[in-house]
LUMRO-58607 format. One record per residue (C-alpha): residue number from 0; residue in three letters; x, y, z. Coordinates in steps of 0.1 Angstrom, whole numbers, always signed. Example, Ala and Ser with C-alpha at 12.3 -4.5 7.8 and 13.67 -1.06 7.14 Angstrom:
0 ALA +123 -45 +78
1 SER +137 -11 +71
//
This chain:
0 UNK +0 +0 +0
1 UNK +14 +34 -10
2 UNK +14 +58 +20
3 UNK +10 +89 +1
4 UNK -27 +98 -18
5 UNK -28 +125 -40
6 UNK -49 +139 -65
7 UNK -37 +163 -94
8 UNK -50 +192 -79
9 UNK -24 +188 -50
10 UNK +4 +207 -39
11 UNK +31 +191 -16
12 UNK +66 +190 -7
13 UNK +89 +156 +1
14 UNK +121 +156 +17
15 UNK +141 +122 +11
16 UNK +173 +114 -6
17 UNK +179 +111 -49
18 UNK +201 +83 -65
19 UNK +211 +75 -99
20 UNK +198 +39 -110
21 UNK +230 +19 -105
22 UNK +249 +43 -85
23 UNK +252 +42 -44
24 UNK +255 +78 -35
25 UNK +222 +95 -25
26 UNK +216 +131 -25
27 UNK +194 +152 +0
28 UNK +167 +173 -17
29 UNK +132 +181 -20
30 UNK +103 +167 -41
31 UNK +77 +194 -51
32 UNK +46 +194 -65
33 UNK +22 +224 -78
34 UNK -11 +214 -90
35 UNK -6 +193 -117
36 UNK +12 +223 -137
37 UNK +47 +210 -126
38 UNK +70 +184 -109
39 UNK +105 +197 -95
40 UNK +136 +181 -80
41 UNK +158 +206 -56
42 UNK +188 +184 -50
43 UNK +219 +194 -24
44 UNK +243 +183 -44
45 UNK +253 +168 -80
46 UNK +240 +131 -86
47 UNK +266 +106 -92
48 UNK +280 +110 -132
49 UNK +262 +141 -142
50 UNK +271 +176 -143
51 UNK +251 +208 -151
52 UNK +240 +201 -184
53 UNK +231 +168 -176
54 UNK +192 +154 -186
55 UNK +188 +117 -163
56 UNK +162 +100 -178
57 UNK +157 +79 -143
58 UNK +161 +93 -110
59 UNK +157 +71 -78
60 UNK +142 +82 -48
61 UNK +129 +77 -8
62 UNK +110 +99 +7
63 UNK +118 +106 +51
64 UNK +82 +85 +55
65 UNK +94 +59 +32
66 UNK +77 +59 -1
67 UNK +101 +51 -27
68 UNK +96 +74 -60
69 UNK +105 +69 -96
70 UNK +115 +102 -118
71 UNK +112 +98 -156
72 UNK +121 +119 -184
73 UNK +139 +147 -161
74 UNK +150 +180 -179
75 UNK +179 +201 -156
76 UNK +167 +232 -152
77 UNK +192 +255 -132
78 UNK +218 +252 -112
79 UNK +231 +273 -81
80 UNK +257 +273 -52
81 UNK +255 +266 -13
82 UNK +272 +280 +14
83 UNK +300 +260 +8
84 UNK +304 +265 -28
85 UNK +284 +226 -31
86 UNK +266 +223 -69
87 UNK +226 +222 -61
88 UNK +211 +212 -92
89 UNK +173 +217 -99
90 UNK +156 +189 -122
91 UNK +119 +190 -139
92 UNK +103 +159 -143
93 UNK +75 +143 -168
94 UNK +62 +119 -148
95 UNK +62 +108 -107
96 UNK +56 +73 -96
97 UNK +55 +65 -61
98 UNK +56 +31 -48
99 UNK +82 +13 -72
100 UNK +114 +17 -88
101 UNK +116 +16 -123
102 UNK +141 +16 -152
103 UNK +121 +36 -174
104 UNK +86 +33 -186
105 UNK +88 -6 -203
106 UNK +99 -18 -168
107 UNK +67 -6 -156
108 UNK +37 -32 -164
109 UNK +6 -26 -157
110 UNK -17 -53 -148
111 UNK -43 -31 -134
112 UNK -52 +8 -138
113 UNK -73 +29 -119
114 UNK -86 +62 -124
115 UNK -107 +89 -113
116 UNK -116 +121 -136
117 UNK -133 +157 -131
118 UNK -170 +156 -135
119 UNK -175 +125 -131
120 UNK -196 +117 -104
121 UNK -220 +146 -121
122 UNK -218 +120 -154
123 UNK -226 +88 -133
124 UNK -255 +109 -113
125 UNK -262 +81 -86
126 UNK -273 +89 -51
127 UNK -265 +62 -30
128 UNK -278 +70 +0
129 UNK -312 +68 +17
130 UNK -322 +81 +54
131 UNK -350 +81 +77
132 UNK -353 +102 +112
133 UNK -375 +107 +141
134 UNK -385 +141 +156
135 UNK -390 +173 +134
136 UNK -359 +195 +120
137 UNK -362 +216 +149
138 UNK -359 +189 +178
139 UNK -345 +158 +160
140 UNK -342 +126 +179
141 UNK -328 +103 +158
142 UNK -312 +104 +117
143 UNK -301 +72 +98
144 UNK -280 +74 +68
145 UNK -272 +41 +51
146 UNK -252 +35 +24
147 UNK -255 +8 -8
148 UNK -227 +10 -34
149 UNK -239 +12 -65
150 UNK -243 -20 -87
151 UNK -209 -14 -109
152 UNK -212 -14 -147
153 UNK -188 -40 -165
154 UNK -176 -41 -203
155 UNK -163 -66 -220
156 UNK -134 -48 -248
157 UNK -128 -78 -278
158 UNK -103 -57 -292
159 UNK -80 -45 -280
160 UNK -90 -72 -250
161 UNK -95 -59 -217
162 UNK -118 -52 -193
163 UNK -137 -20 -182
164 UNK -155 -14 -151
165 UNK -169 +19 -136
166 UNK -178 +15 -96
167 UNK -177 +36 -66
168 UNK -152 +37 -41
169 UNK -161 +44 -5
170 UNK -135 +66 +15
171 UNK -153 +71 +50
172 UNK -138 +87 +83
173 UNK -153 +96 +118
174 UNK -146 +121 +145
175 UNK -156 +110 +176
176 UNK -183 +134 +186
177 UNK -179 +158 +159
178 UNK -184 +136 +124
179 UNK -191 +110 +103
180 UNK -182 +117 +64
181 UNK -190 +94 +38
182 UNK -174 +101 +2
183 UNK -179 +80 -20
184 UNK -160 +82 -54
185 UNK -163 +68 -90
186 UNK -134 +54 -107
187 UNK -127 +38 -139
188 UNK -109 +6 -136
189 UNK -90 -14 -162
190 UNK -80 -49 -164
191 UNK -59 -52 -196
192 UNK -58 -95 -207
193 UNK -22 -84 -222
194 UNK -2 -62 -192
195 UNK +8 -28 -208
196 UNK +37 -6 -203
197 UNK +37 +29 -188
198 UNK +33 +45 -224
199 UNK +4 +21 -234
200 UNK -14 +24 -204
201 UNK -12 +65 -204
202 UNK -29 +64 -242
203 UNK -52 +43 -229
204 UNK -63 +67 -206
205 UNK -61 +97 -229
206 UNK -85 +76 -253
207 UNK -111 +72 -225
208 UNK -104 +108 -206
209 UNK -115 +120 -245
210 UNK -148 +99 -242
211 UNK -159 +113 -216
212 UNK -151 +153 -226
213 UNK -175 +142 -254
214 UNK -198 +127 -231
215 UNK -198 +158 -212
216 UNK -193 +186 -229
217 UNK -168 +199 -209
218 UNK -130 +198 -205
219 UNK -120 +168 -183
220 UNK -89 +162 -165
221 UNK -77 +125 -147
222 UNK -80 +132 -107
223 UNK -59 +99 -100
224 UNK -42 +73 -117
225 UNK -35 +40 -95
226 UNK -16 +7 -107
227 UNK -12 -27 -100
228 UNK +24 -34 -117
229 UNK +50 -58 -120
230 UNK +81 -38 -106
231 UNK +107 -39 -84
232 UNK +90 -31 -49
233 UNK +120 -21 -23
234 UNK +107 -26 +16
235 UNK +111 -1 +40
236 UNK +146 -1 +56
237 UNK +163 -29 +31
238 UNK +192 -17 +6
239 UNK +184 -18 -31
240 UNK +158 -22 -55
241 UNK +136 -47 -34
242 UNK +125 -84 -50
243 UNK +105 -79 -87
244 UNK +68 -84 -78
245 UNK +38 -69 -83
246 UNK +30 -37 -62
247 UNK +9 -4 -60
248 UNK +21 +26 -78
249 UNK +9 +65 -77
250 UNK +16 +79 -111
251 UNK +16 +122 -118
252 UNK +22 +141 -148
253 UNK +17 +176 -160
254 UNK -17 +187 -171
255 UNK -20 +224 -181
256 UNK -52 +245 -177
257 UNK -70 +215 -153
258 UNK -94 +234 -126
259 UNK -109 +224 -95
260 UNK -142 +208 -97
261 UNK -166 +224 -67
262 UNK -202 +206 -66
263 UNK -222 +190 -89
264 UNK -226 +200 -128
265 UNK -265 +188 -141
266 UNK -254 +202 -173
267 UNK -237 +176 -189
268 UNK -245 +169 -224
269 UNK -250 +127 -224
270 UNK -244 +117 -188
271 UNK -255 +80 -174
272 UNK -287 +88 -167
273 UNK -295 +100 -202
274 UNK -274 +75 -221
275 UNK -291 +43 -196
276 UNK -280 +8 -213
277 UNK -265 +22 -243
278 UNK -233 +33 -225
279 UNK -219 -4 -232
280 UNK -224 +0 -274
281 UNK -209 +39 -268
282 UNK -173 +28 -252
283 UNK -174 -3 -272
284 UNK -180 +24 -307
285 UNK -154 +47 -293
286 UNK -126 +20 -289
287 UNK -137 +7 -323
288 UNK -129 +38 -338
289 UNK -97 +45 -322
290 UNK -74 +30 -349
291 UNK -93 +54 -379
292 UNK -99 +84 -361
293 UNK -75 +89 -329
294 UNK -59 +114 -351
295 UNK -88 +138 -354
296 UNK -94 +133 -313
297 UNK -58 +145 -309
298 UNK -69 +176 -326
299 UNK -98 +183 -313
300 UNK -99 +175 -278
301 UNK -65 +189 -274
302 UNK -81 +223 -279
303 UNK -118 +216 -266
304 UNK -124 +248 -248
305 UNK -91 +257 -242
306 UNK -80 +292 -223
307 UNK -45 +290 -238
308 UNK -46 +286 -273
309 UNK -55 +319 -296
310 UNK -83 +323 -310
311 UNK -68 +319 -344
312 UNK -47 +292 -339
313 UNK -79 +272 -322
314 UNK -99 +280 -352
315 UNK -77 +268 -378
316 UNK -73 +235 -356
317 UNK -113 +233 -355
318 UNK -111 +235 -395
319 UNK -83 +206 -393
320 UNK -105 +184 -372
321 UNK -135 +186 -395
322 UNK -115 +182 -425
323 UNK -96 +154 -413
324 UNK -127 +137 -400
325 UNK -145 +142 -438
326 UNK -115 +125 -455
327 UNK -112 +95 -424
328 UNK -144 +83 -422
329 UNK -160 +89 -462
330 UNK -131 +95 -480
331 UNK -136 +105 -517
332 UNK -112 +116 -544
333 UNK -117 +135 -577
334 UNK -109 +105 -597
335 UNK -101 +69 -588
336 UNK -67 +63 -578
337 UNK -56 +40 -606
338 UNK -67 +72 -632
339 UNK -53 +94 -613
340 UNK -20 +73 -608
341 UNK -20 +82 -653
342 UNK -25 +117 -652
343 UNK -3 +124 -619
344 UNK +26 +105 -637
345 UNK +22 +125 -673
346 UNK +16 +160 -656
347 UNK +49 +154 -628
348 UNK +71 +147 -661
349 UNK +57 +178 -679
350 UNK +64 +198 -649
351 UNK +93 +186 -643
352 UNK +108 +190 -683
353 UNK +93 +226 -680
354 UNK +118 +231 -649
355 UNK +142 +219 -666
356 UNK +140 +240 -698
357 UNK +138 +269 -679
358 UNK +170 +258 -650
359 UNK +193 +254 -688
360 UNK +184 +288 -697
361 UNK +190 +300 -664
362 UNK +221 +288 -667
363 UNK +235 +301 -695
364 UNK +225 +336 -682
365 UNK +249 +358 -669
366 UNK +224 +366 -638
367 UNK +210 +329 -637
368 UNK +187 +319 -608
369 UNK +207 +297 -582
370 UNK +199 +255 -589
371 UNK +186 +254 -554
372 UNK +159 +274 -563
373 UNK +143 +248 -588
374 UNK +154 +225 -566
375 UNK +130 +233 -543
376 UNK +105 +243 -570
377 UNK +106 +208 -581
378 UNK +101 +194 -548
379 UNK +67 +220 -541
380 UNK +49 +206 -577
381 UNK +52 +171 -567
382 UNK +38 +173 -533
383 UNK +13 +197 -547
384 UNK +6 +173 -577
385 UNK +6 +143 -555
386 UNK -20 +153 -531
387 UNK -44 +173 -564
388 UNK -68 +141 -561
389 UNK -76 +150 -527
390 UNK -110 +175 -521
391 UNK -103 +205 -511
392 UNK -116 +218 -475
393 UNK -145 +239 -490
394 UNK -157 +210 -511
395 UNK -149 +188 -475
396 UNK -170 +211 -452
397 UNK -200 +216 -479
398 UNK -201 +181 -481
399 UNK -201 +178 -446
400 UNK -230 +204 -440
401 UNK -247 +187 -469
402 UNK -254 +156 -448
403 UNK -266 +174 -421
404 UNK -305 +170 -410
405 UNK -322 +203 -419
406 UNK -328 +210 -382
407 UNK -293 +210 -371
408 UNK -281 +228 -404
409 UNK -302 +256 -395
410 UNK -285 +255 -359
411 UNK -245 +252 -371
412 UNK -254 +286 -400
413 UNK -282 +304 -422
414 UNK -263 +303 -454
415 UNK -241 +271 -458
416 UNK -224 +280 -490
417 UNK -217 +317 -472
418 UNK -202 +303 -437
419 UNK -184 +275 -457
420 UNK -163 +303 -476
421 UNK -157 +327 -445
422 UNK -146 +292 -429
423 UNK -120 +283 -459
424 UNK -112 +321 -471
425 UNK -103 +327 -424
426 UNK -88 +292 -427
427 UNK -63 +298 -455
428 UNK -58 +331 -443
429 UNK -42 +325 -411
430 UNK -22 +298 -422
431 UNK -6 +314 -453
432 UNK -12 +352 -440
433 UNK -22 +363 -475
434 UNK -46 +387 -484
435 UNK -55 +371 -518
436 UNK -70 +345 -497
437 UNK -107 +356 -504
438 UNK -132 +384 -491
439 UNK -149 +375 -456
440 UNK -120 +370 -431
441 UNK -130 +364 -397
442 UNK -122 +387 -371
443 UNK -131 +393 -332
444 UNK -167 +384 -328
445 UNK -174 +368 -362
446 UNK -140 +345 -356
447 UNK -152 +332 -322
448 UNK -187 +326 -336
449 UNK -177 +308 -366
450 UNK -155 +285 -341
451 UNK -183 +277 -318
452 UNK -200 +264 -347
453 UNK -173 +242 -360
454 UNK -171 +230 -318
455 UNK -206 +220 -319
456 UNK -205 +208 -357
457 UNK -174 +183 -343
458 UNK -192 +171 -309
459 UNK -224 +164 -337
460 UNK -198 +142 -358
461 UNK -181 +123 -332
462 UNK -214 +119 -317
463 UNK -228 +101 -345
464 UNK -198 +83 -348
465 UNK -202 +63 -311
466 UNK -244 +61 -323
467 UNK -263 +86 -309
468 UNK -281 +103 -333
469 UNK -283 +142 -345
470 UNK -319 +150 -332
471 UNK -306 +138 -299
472 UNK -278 +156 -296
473 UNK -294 +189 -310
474 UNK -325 +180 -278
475 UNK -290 +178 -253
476 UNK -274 +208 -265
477 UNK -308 +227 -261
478 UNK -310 +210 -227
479 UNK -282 +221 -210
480 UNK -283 +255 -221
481 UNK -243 +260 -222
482 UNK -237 +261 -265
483 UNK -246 +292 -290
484 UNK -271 +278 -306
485 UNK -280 +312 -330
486 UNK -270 +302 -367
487 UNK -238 +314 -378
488 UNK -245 +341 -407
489 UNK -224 +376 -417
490 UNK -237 +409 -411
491 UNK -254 +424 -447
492 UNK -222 +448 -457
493 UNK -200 +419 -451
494 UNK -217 +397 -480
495 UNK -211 +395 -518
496 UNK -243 +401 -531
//
């Protein structure tokens, strides 16, 4: 059992004393923590083997109450002097484990994670309490409380194999003669048939923290990760890395912009109560998907209502999303690939004869253009002829809107052919920063509304990709009140007619 129980949220500070893997000499420092935003090492002195510049991708570690703690990834961050002239390094860190001693992430195997994410005791919605009492408010007598975990909800993954279960855990405590508390918590548990390695298990978290953002609606961040792993587990007081076995680890990492959670959010878009039995077909459609269309969840749910991206730079990664989701899941090229295969080959050659022509006569001139130029000329037309077969992003999003039921149409934009072009013209815009790039760039107001539209026009995709349908997500996003749902359209003097 790990003595220590933290959440990301937490700040702390750890004395104990810092090792090398391999290496006997152990240096005093101090472990802090700050909320999930960063991990830091404050040694006394220079580990064993490295100097200033020196990155360890493994640090060792015992804290004074005796939880040992693996460092991975470390980056040295500054250096300064003591009293006595002694180096005192200063290391930031990736990722913490406490409980084991690792090599590096593939010497930590997971046989077992658990973990607990923001919002999600508003998604599950379960009260699991009942009580009865004697006497009125005023001049109570007697109160009963009792408590029934909840029944817990059990998937069966075929591929990749594993096991998924959502339950409650129950952390109680009493005060004698002040308090009782009981707290109970939900957590996500996975049981892996195949044991995976630190870096397997943390994408498999990612994939299921990214469910439930959709799920929600709102940003989510993991709480607590817990593991069962096959590691080297030192005891308390023994020299060395301890026996291999299997043991409990503690793992924190870094996770920018997360916020406290206070109470309990009924605005959810598809929580438990709304989604009932079909939860089991949703994670089992979502892990289906994963192999097609992780790359687009990247995207998106790395910027899903994010306070530190610019408003630009989060619009042009909503119009990557959309497009990247259009070509993923239907696909479609100008001509079949085998034609196109005959004209790509003929039109590359003319291209590059044409360069060539013109690199000769270049040449020969007194003030010739340098060969590095139609070097990279060259390079440009084939990448831009290679990838001509491919739809464009207007003919992408129209499509897109096209399949739309006329309801929800009318809620993403009045004029689709209108809010497809201010998308495509803002779009190349900001990536190239030229002004030939159309009329109807997007600025202030009209930027943020025209990315609120592609938010909600995503959710509605990925949405119908796990099977729940557009008139029920258009009835939730009504529901909870927390979307703009007025049509995107431009002002009159804005338009081309």
């Amino acid at each position: 059992m790990i003595p220590t129980a933290h959440t990301f949220y937490d700040t702390f500070a750890y004395k104990g004393k810092w090792w090398l893997p391999r290496s006997r000499k152990k240096i005093d420092g101090e472990l802090i923590f700050k909320g999930g935003d960063r991990i830091r090492l404050e040694l006394a002195g220079s580990l064993e083997g490295y100097g200033q510049l020196g990155n360890p991708p493994v640090i060792y570690g015992i804290l004074d109450n005796g939880t040992i703690v693996t460092l991975l990834d470390n980056l040295w961050e500054s250096m300064s002097s003591g009293h006595v002239g002694h180096e005192r390094p200063n290391y930031l860190s990736n990722r913490l484990v406490f409980g084991v001693l690792a090599d590096g992430p593939d010497d930590l195997i997971f046989h077992k994670v658990r973990l607990r994410l923001t919002y999600l005791e508003s998604w599950a919605m379960i009260h699991p309490f009942t009580s009865s009492h004697e006497g009125s408010a005023a001049d109570l007598e007697s109160l009963s409380v009792t408590y029934a975990r909840p029944s817990p909800i059990t998937i069966r993954i075929a591929e990749p194999a594993m096991t998924i279960v959502f339950r409650f855990d129950l952390n109680w405590s009493s005060r004698l003669y002040v308090s009782t508390t009981i707290d109970p918590k939900p957590v996500i548990e996975i049981e892996p048939d195949t044991p995976l390695n630190l870096e397997r298990a943390q994408v498999l978290i990612g994939d299921l923290k990214n469910l439930f953002i959709l799920l929600m609606g709102r940003p989510a961040f993991v709480l607590r990760i817990e593991g069962t792993v096959a590691a080297h587990v030192k005891e308390r007081g023994k020299p060395g890395r301890g026996k291999m076995g299997k043991g409990s680890c503690e793992v924190l990492f870094s996770q920018i912009e997360q916020q406290p959670v206070n109470g309990i959010d009924v605005r959810l878009l598809f929580p438990l109560s709304v989604l009932r039995d079909r939860f089991h077909q949703v994670l089992q459609n979502w892990i289906e998907s994963l192999p097609k269309l992780r790359p687009v969840y990247e995207v998106f749910f790395g910027i899903f209502r994010s306070h530190r991206v610019h408003l630009q730079s989060h619009f042009v990664h909503l119009a990557q999303a959309v497009e990247s989701f259009q070509r993923r899941t239907i696909g479609g090229l100008y001509l079949p690939d085998e034609q196109y295969q005959a004209i790509r080959t003929a039109v590359t050659a003319a291209a590059m004869e044409a360069i060539s022509k013109v690199a000769t006569a270049s040449a020969a001139s007194a003030e010739g253009t340098p060969e590095a130029i139609f070097h990279g000329l060259r390079d440009r037309l084939k990448n831009q002829i290679k990838y001509a077969n491919e739809p464009s992003l207007r003919r992408r999003l129209a499509h897109v809107l096209d399949n739309l039921s006329n309801d929800v149409r009318a809620m993403i934009c009045s004029k689709p052919s209108e809010f497809v072009s201010a998308v495509v013209n803002t779009r190349n815009y900001l990536t190239h920063l030229d002004d030939s790039s159309g009329e109807n760039i997007l600025e202030n107001d009209q930027l943020l509304h025209a990315l609120r539209k592609l938010e909600i026009l995503i959710l509605i995709l990925l949405l119908g990709n796990v099977g729940i349908t557009e008139a029920e997500v258009l009835e939730r996003l009504r529901a909870t009140a927390r979307f703009e749902l007025d049509p995107f359209e431009l002002p009159p003097h804005t338009m081309g007619d």
